[in-house]
C-alpha positions, 0 to 999 in steps of 0.5 A, spaced: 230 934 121 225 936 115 224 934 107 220 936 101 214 932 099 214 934 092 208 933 087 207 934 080 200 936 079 201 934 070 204 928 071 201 924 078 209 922 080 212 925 087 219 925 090 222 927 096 227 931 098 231 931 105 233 939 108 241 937 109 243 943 107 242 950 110 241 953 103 237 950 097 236 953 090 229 951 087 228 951 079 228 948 073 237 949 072 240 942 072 244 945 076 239 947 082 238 943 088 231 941 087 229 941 079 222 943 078 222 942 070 216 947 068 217 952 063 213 958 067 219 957 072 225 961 073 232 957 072 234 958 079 226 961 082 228 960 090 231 959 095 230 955 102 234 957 107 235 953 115 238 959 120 237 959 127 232 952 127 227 956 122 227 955 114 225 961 110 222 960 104 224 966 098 223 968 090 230 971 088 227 976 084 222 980 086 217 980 079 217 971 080 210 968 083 210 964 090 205 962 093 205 958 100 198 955 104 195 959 098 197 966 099 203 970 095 208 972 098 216 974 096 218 971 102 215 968 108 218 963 115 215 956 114 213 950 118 211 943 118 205 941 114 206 948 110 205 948 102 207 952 097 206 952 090 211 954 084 209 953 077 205 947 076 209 943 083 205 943 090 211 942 095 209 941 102 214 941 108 214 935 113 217 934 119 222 928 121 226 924 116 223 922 108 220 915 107 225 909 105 223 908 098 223 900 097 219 900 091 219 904 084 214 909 083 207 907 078 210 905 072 218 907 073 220 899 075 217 898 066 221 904 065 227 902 068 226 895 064 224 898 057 231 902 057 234 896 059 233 892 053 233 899 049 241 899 052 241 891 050 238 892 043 243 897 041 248 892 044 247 887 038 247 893 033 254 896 029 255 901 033 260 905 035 263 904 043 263 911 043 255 912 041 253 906 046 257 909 052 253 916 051 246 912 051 248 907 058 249 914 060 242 917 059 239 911 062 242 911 068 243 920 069 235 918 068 234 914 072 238 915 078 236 922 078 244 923 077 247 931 075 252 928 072 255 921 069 262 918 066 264 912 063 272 911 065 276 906 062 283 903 064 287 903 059 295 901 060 294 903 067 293 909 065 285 912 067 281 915 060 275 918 059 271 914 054 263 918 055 261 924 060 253 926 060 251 933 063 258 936 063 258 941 058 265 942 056 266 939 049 274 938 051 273 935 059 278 931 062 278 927 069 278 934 074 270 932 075 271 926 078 274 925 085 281 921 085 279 918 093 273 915 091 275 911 083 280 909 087 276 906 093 272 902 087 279 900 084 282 898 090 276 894 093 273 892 087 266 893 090 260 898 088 260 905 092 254 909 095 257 916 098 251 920 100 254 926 103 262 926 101 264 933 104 261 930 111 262 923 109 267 920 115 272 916 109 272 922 104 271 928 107 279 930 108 280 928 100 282 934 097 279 932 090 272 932 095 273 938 098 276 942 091 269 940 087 264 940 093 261 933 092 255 930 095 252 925 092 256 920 089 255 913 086 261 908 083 260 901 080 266 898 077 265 894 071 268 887 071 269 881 065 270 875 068 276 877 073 278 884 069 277 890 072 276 895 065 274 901 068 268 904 073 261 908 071 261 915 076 255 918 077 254 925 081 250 930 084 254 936 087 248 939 090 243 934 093 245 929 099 242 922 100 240 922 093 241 915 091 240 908 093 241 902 094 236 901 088 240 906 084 246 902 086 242 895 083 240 898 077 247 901 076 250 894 077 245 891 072 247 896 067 255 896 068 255 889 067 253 890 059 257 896 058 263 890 061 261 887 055 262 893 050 268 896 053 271 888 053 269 888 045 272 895 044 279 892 047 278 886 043 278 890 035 282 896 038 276 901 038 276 905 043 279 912 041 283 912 048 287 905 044 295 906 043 293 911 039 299 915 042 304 908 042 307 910 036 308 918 036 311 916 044 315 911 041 319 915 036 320 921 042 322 915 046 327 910 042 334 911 038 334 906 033 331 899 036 333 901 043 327 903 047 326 909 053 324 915 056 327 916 063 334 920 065 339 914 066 337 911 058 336 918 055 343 919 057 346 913 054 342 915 047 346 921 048 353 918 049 352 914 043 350 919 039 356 922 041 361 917 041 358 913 035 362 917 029 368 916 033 373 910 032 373 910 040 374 903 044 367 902 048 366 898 053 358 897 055 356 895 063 350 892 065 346 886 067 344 880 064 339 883 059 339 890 059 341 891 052 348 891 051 348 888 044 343 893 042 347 899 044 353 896 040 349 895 034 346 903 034 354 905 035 356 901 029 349 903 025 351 911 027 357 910 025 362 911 018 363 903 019 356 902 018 356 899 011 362 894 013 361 887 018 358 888 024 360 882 027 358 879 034 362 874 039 359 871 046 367 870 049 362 866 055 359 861 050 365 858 046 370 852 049 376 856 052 381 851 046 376 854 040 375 861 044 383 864 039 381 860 033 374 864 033 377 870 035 383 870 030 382 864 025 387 858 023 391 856 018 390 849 015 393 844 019 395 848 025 392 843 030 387 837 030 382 837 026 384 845 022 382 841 015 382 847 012 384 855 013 379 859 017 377 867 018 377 869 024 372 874 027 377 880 027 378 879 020 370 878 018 369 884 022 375 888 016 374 895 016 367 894 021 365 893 028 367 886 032 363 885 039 366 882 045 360 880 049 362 877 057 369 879 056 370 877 063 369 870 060 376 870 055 382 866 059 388 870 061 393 868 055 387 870 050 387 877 054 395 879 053 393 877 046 387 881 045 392 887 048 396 886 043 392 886 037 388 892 040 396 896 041 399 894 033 391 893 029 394 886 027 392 880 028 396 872 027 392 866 025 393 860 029 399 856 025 401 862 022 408 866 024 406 873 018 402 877 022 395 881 019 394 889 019 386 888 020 382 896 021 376 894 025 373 898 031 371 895 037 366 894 043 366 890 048 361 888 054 361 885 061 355 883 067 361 883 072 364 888 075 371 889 072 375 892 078 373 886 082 374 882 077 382 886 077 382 886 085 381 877 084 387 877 078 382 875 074 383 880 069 388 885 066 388 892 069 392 894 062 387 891 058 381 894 062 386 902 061 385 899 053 377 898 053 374 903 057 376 909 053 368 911 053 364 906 058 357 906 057 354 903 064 346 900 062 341 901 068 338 896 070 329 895 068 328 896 075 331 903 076 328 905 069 321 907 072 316 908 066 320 905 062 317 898 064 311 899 062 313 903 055 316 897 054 311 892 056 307 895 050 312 896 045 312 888 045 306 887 046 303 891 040 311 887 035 308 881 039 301 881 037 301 884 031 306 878 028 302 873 032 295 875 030 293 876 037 287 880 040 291 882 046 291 890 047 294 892 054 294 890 061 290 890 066 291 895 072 293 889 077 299 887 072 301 894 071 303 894 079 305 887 078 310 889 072 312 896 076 313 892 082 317 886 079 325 885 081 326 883 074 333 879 075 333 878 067 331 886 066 329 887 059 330 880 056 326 878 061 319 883 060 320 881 052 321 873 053 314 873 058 310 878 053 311 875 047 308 868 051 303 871 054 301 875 047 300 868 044 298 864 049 292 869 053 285 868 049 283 875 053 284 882 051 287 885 057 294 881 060 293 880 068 300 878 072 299 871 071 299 871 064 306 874 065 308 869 070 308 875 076 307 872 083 307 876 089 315 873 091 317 877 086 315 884 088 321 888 091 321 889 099 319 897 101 321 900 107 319 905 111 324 911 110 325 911 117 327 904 117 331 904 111 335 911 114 336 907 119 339 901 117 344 905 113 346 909 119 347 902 123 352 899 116 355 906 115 357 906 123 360 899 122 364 901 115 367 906 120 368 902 125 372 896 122 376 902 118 379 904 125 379 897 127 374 898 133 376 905 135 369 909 138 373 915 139 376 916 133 369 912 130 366 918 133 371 924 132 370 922 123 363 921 124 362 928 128 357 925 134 357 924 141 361 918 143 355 915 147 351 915 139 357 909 137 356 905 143 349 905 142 350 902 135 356 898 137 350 894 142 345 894 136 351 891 132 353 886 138 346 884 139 345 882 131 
């Protein structure tokens, strides 16, 4: 092991820097593994090569000067305790390994303690975050002695590039910076020094490690309170051992107040990375009121605009909370009925006696406590639309009715013997799965035949993907904006909270704990406890091989109580070896 004993003869200050690699470029380009800022030098003015256990030392051009122990020379083989010369820098080459560095050069500890307050100072001024991260930035780049530099920033759990320094593109994107590392940070919330990634045991395989040849690396997280906001990178790809862990405190230091800013920008909406996009996406995203992006949902939105100009009967399927109201309105709303009634009817949620008086109304005095003539809702929903919510729910007698009226367009008050011709459109919806409820007599086949002329099936908010999120920040902006909040996002963990979530109560559910979060959190981010998440929440994933297994082990016993227990022909209809069924009727056996 050798390294460089550099000195710059104007300014008295040294460095040392470890032969790692087997060829190191030397020059006054940033990009040069050893920078020697003086103007008489060329942006790359030579090379350091180790083969064969020796190192060589040559100019990359024949007319660049290079002195080495006084003499010049274009090229020449070196040894410990040999000096060269290039420009106004003496380099001596010293065997073994380059002294630790506990303590900061001659008036580098001031150096560090002036940008500090410089940093902090600006903090207090009217400054733009954008402004603040870029001169955090140059501190740090300075100090550590970094190539390159990055403030990341979590947004919607989504990571945004709020400040880069010494990158030289104007339109530069995340592709820089190595996925592996930012994510070890994230996960592990933890400072990170890597000396040498490409011969680092934990991140040499990454790929995104491998693609941009990285050596040094440093990455501290910035933290507000319990809130992870985003994380500040600094790199040099063509140096290792670069850093320390005196790089590492100074780096924490100065993330601690860019916590802060980020924090602040969050809370007045400042950061350019802010939902400045949530509008446009919502308008790709939606039909009507209804909000989504993924197949299933973007389908639905099909279907009603296909069905909506019709005079069909729909009958929409879906759980508790997947938005069947909502389809209902956007078929009334695109229809030719829009500008009569749209009217709306819980059948679950009135009393079996009031359910027909509700539905088709009554005349004065047709039971106890009729005091007067009563519309029912069929004729409040005259030439518009009527809404049967949990259908399921309406008493057989009123279903023969209901088919009766949906065959002849007429209805008949309760009391009354003259019946009424009502034009009205309906749709219907149930959380039930109907063919049960037919299989169970608690239903009428013809009824359903009558119904589900188009059926609309609403998936559930786990199945939905991105959609969660899309709609966790549609409701937290309505939310925040009617309630004055400072709430702006989440924070990574609730968006892994809220993707992983089972959500029994599906979209209902979501808006119900933003709109509570929104107005109760006095943070900017939203974290799972502020929606209430816990970890008995989160679905249960299995490994494939697992999950492939117990469906085998289910699909073998359907088949089997199909042939009422009969391997043979179990194994005939599944076209396997019989021994395969015994095996899984001995696992059965044994369950």
């Amino acid at each position: 092991m050798a390294y460089l004993h550099i000195v710059d003869t104007v300014r008295r200050s040294t460095q040392d820097v470890a032969l790692r690699k087997p060829i190191l470029t030397l020059g006054r380009k940033q990009g040069a593994d050893v920078v020697l800022d003086d103007a008489s030098l060329a942006p790359v003015h030579a090379n350091l090569v180790q083969k064969g256990g020796g190192l060589t030392v040559s100019v990359v051009e024949h007319s660049l000067e290079l002195y080495v122990n006084g003499h010049r020379v274009r090229t020449a083989d070196l040894s410990p305790g040999d000096t060269l010369l290039l420009g106004r820098f003496e380099i001596r080459l010293e065997g073994g390994f380059p002294p630790e560095k506990t303590l900061p050069q001659e008036g580098a500890g001031f150096d560090t303690l002036q940008q500090l307050v410089d940093f902090s100072r600006e903090l207090m001024r009217d400054t733009t975050p954008e402004a603040l991260f870029h001169k955090l930035l140059r501190s740090v780049v300075g100090l550590t002695r970094a190539e390159k530099g990055f403030v990341i920033v979590f947004q919607d759990g989504e990571r945004h590039l709020a400040a880069s320094h010494n990158v030289g593109d104007e339109h530069l994107d995340l592709s820089r910076i190595s996925d592996s590392i930012v994510d070890h940070v994230v996960r592990n919330r933890l400072p990170l020094v890597v000396s040498d990634a490409l011969h680092d045991r934990a991140f040499s395989t990454s790929k995104s490690v491998v693609d941009l040849r990285l050596s040094s690396v440093l990455c501290v997280p910035l933290i507000y309170r319990e809130d992870l906001l985003g994380v500040i990178y600094l790199g040099n790809d063509n140096v290792a051992d670069l850093f320390t862990e005196r790089d590492l405190s100074l780096l924490e230091v100065f993330a601690s107040q860019a916590a802060i800013l980020v924090h602040t920008a969050l809370m007045l909406n400042q950061l350019q990375t802010s939902n400045r996009n949530l509008r446009d996406q919502l308008r790709r995203s939606s039909q009507g009121e209804m909000v989504g992006s993924c197949p299933s949902v973007q389908q639905v939105f099909r279907m009603v605009r296909r069905v909506a100009p019709t005079d069909l009967s729909v009958l929409i399927l879906g759980e508790t909370g997947t938005g069947k109201e909502l389809v209902a309105r956007e078929i009334h709303r695109l229809s030719d009925r829009s500008g009569k009634a749209f009217v709306s009817i819980n059948c679950g949620a009135i009393p079996e006696n009031l359910l027909e008086s509700e539905l088709f109304g009554h005349k004065k005095g047709s039971f106890t406590g009729a005091m007067a003539d009563k519309m029912g809702k069929f004729e409040l929903a005259a030439g518009g639309t009527i809404f049967l919510d949990e259908i399921c729910e309406m008493p057989m007698h009123l279903q023969v009715k209901l088919l009766r009226v949906l065959q002849e367009r007429r209805i008949e008050r309760i009391g009354e013997l003259q019946p009424r011709a009502i034009d009205f459109r309906l749709v219907a919806a149930t959380n039930k799965p109907l063919d049960e409820e037919i299989k169970a007599g608690r239903f009428r086949e013809d009824l359903f035949y009558r119904l589900n002329e188009v059926v609309v099936q609403l998936p559930p908010l786990r199945e939905r993907g991105e959609d969660i999120l899309l709609l966790a920040r549609y409701f937290l902006n309505k939310y925040a904006e009617q309630a004055g909040s400072r709430v702006r996002g989440f924070t990574n963990e609730c968006i892994e909270a809220m993707n992983a979530s089972f959500w029994p109560g599906n979209v209902r559910q979501l808006e119900s704990r933003v709109k509570r979060a929104v107005i109760m959190s006095d943070r900017p981010l939203l974290n799972p406890a502020d929606l209430g998440l816990s970890q008995g929440e989160r679905i249960r994933v299995v490994p494939l091989a697992e999950a492939e297994e117990e469906f085998k082990r289910t699909y073998v016993r359907e088949v089997l109580e199909r042939n009422n227990w009969n391997k043979a022909q179990t194994a005939r209809d599944l076209d396997v070896d019989p021994r395969t069924i015994f095996r899984y009727v001995e696992k059965l056996e044994a369950e």
